[in-house]
N, C-alpha and C positions, 0 to 999 in steps of 0.2 A: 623518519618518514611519517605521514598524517595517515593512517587509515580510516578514512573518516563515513565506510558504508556498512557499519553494522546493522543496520536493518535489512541488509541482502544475508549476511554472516558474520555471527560476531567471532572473533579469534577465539580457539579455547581456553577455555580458563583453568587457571592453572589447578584452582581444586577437580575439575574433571581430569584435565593429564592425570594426576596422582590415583584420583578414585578409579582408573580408567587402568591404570599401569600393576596397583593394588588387586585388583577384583578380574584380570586376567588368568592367574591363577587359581582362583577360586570358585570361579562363578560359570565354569567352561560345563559343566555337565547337564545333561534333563534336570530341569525342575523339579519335574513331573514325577520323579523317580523317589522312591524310600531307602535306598542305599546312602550310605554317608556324602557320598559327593553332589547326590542331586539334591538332600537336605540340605547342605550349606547354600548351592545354588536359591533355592528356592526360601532360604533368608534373606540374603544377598537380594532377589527379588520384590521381596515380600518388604521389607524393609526403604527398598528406592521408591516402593507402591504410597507406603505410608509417608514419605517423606515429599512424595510428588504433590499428595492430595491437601496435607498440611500449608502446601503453598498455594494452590489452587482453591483451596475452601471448599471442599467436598471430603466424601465417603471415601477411604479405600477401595472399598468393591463397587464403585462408582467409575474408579480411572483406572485404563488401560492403556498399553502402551502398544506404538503402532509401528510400523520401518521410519514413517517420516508423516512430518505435515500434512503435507498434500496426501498420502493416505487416511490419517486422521479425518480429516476435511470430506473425501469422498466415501469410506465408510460412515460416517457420520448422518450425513445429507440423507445418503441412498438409503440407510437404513429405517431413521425418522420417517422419511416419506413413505417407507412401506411399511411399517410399523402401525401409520396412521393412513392409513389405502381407503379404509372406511368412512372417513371424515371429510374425505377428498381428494382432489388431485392438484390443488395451486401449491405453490410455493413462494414467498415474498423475499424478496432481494432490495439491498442496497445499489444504486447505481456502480458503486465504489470499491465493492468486497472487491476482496483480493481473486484474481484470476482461477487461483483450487475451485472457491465457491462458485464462481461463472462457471466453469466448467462442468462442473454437477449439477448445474441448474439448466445449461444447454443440453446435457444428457436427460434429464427429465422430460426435458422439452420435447424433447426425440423421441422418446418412448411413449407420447401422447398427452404428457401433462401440461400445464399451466404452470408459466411464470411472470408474478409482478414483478415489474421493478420500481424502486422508489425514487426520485429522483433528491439533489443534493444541493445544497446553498455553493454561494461563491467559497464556503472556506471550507467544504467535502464534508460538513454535518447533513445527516436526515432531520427533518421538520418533525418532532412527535406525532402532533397531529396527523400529517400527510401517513406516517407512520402506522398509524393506528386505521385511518382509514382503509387502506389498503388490505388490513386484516378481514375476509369475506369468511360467511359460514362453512366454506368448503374448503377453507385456508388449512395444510395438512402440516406445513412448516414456515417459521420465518427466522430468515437470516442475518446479523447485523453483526459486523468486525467490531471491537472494543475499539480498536485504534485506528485510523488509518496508512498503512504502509509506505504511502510516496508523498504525502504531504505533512502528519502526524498530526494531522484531528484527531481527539478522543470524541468517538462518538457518544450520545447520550444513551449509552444502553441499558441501564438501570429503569430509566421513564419506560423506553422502547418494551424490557421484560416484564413491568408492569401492566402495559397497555393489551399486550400474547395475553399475560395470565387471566384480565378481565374477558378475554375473545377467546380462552377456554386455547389458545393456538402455543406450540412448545416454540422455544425462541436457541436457535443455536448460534453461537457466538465463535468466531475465529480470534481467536486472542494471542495470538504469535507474536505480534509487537509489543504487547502490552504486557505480557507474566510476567516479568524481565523488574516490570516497578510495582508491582500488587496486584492480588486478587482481583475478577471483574465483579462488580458490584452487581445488585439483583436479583431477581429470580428466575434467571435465565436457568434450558434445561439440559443443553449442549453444549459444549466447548471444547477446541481443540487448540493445541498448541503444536510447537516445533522447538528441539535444543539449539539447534543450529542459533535461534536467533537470540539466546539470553547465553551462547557461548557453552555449550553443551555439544558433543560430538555429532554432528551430520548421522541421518539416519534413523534419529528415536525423534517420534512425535509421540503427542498423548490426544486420549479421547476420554471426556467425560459423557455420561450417560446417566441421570438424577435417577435415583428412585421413583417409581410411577410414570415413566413417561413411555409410552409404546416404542419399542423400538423392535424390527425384523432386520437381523444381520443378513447381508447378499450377497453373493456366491459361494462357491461350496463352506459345508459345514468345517468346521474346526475344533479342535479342544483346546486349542489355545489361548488366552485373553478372555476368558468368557466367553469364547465363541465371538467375539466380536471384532479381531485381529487374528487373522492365520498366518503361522508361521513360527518359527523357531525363534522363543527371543533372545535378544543380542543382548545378555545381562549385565555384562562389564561398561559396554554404552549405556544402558538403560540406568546402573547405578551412577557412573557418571554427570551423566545428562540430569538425575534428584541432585544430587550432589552439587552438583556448579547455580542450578538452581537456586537453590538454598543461599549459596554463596553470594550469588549476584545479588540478591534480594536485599541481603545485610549492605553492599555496598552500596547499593541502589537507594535506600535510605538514607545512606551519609552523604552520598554526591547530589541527588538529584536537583538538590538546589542551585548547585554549583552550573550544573548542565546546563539548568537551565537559563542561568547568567549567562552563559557562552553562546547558545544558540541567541536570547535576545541579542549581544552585542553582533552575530549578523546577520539578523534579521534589522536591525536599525541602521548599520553601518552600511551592507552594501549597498542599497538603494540610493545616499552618499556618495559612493564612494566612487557608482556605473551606471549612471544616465541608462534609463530606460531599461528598468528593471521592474518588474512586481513578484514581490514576494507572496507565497501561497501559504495558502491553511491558515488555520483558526491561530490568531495570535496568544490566545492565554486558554481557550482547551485544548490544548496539546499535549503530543509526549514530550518529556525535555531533554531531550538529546537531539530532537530533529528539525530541521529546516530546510524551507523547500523554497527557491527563486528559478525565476525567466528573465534571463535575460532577451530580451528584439534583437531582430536582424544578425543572429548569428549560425552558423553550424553548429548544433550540441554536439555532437559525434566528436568536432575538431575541438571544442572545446576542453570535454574531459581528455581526449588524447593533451591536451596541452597543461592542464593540470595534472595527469598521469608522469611526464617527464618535469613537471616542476616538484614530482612526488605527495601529490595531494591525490588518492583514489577515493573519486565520488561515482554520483550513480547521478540516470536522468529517464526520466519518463519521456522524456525528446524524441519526437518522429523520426527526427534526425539521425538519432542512435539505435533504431529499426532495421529491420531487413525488411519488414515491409511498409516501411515511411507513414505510418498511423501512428498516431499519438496516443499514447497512456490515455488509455478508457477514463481513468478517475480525473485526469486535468480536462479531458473531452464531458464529462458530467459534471464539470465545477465550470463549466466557461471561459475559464484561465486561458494566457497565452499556453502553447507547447515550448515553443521554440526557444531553445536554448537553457531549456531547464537543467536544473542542479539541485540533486537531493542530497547536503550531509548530512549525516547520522555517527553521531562523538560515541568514538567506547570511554567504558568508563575509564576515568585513570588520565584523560590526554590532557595537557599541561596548553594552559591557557597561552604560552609561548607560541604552538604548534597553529592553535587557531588565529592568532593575531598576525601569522606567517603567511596563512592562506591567505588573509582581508591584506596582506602586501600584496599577494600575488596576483589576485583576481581580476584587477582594472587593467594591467598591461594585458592580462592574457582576452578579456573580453576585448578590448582595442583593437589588439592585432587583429585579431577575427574579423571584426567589423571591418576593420581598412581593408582587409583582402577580400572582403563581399563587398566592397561599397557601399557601405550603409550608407542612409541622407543622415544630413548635417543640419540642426537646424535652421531657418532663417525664415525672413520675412514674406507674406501673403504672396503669390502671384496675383494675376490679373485674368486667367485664364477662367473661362465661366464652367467647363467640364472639359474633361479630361480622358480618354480611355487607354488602359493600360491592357498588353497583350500579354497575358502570362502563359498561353500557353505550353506545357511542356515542361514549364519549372516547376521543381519540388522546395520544398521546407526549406529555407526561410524566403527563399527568391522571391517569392508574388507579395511577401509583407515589405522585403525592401524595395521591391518597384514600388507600392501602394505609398509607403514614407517618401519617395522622391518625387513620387506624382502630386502629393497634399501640397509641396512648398511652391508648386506652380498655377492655383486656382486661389481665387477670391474668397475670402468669409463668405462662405454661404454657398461658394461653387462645389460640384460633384467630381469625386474621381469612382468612375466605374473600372474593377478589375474583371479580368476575361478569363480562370483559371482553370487545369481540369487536377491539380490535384488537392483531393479531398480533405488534405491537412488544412487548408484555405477556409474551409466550412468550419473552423475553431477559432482558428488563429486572429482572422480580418474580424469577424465579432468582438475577440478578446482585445487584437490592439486599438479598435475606438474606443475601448472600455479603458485603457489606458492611457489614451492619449487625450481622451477628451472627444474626440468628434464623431459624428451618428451616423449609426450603421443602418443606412434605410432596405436593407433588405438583396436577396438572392433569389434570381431567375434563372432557372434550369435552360441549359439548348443543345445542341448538338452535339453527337459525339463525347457528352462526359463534361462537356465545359458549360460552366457557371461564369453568370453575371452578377459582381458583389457589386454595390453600390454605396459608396461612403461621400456623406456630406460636412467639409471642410466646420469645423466651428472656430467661434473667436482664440 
């Protein structure tokens, strides 16, 4: 079977089962304590401390460890920004961070602060430049992901921590995607990570915190972590989670080349192989294990269910595969189609068999799809001078396949205006002239929620 969404969770890896199954025994008592059993504890600690920060390229008394990620992420944020209260109240964001970071940065918002955000090219990198402007005298924090999680841009965060460091501004980094292949480069001052995603047991993230950089830990006090994680820590995960780490690291070296042959052959091939497809993110800064496509006119939801029963489990940033039918924030900040998106993500180890199985299976299954929503078919110009199409009512992908069958009925040079009210339309109709070749002359707001998209047929 393909499991092919390690960037959601990588399977555990077999040096944490062991280190995990090992250090059950041993590592059950207080730390905190001077009797024989909390001393061993508190090696057992002290030692996954050192061997976390060894990967990470920092200080031992720099990196702590957290229940998970998403804690990591929001102590971190909330901390910085109060830490530096006196410098200001913005904080700069990527259009793209992962969701933890929106989040913390929505909470800020709330509390009375300011949030930039930056925005992002067609392949989900920030501009340095734009990057750096953004940096204001009252900037108290900025935020920029090493990797990107749904498309796997490597963002330029090296220039990015550069740029903080000349504007005097600390730059915190989410680096969950990316530990997994090496240190993040710079002078970045924060950084959080997650085991779960380099195959480390669910539950332990980490927080780094440089030397010299203000930081105020928030809500109640702790003895714990430095005071900067409350709570009892979970040793046997936490040595673990260094452990697999380590692990991954050494294999990450010998494969990544490999990866990243796999992902080019489909990144090359599908577009090949399924008519009306665009592949996302940065072709060559990427991570190499990931790739990300759209296919048009289909259901993502029915899709991965149909790759789920051919045993390929992938993932999709797809409105479609929502509960509330909006599209992944990052393909909505890159321009991209949504519709019918497909993130794989290769663990290490998967036998180029497994992948050339899926590039079999992918064209019946995007087909069938299509035939059951009536996608257009290509053919030749109509004669029609404009066209208006009634979408109201339809959701993700409906109003793009009315929009494809309405273009095969107008002239070079004639309009098809769509009439749609759902919001997924405000991405999608930009992205497919952007695909298909023909111009997106703009959106008039009216009534009740519905929009008028207007697209102009090209040769």
């Amino acid at each position: 079977m393909g499991y092919f969404d390690v960037a959601s969770g990588a399977p555990l890896h077999d040096v944490a089962r062991q280190a995990l199954l090992a250090s059950i025994d041993e590592g059950w008592a207080d730390p905190a304590r001077l009797y024989r059993e909390g001393r061993r504890a508190r090696l057992l600690l002290d030692a996954a401390r050192e061997a976390a920060a060894e990967a990470v390229g920092c200080r031992p008394d720099e990196l702590v460890f957290t229940s998970s990620g998403t804690r990591a992420v929001h102590e971190g944020v909330a901390g910085a920004l109060a830490g530096r209260r006196r410098a200001g109240r913005r904080l700069a964001v990527s259009a793209v961070e992962h969701s933890a970071v929106l989040h913390s940065a929505a909470a800020h918002q709330g509390a009375g602060g300011v949030v930039d955000e930056v925005g992002v090219d067609r392949t989900g990198a920030v501009r340095v430049a734009e990057y750096a402007a953004a940096l204001r005298p009252d900037t108290a924090l900025a935020a920029l992901q090493s990797a990107n999680h749904e498309v796997g841009t490597v963002q330029p965060v090296e220039e990015v921590a550069e740029a903080c460091r000349e504007a005097g501004v600390p730059l915190f980094v989410d680096a969950a995607q990316s530990l997994a292949w090496g240190p993040v480069p710079g002078p970045w001052s924060l950084l959080a990570g997650s085991a779960h995603k380099w195959g480390g047991p669910a539950g332990v993230g980490l927080l780094v915190v440089r030397k010299g950089v203000r930081f105020a830990p928030q809500g109640p006090a702790d003895e714990r972590e430095s005071g900067r994680a409350a709570g009892f820590e979970n040793i046997p995960a936490i040595v673990a989670a260094a452990a697999s780490l380590r692990a991954v690291r050494a294999e990450a070296a010998a494969d990544s080349a490999r990866l990243r042959e796999l992902t080019a052959r489909i990144r090359e091939r599908v577009p090949a192989l399924v008519p009306d497809v665009e592949v996302v993110g940065d072709p060559e800064r990427r991570l190499p294990h990931l790739v990300t496509f759209s296919c048009l006119y289909v259901d993502g939801e029915t899709v991965l269910h149909e790759l789920d029963r051919a045993g390929f489990s992938v993932s999709s940033g797809s409105s479609c595969t929502s509960s509330t039918l909006t599209p992944s924030h990052v393909l909505r900040a890159m321009g991209v189609v949504s519709e019918g998106n497909v993130r794989v993500s290769l663990p290490l180890g998967v036998e180029a068999a497994e992948v050339e199985r899926f590039l079999d299976v992918l064209p019946g299954v995007v087909s069938g799809v299509r035939e059951k929503l009536g996608a257009p078919v290509a053919g030749p110009a109509g004669s029609a001078e404009a066209v208006t199409v009634d979408a109201l009512g339809m959701v993700c992908p409906q109003p793009v396949i009315e929009l494809g069958r309405a273009i095969l009925s107008v002239r070079v040079g004639g309009t098809v205006t769509v009439v749609a009210d759902d919001e997924v339309a405000a991405v999608d109709i930009p992205a497919w002239c952007f695909t298909q070749g023909h111009d997106y002359l703009g959106a008039t707001p009216g009534p009740d929620g519905a929009t008028s998209y207007v697209v102009r047929r090209a040769p």
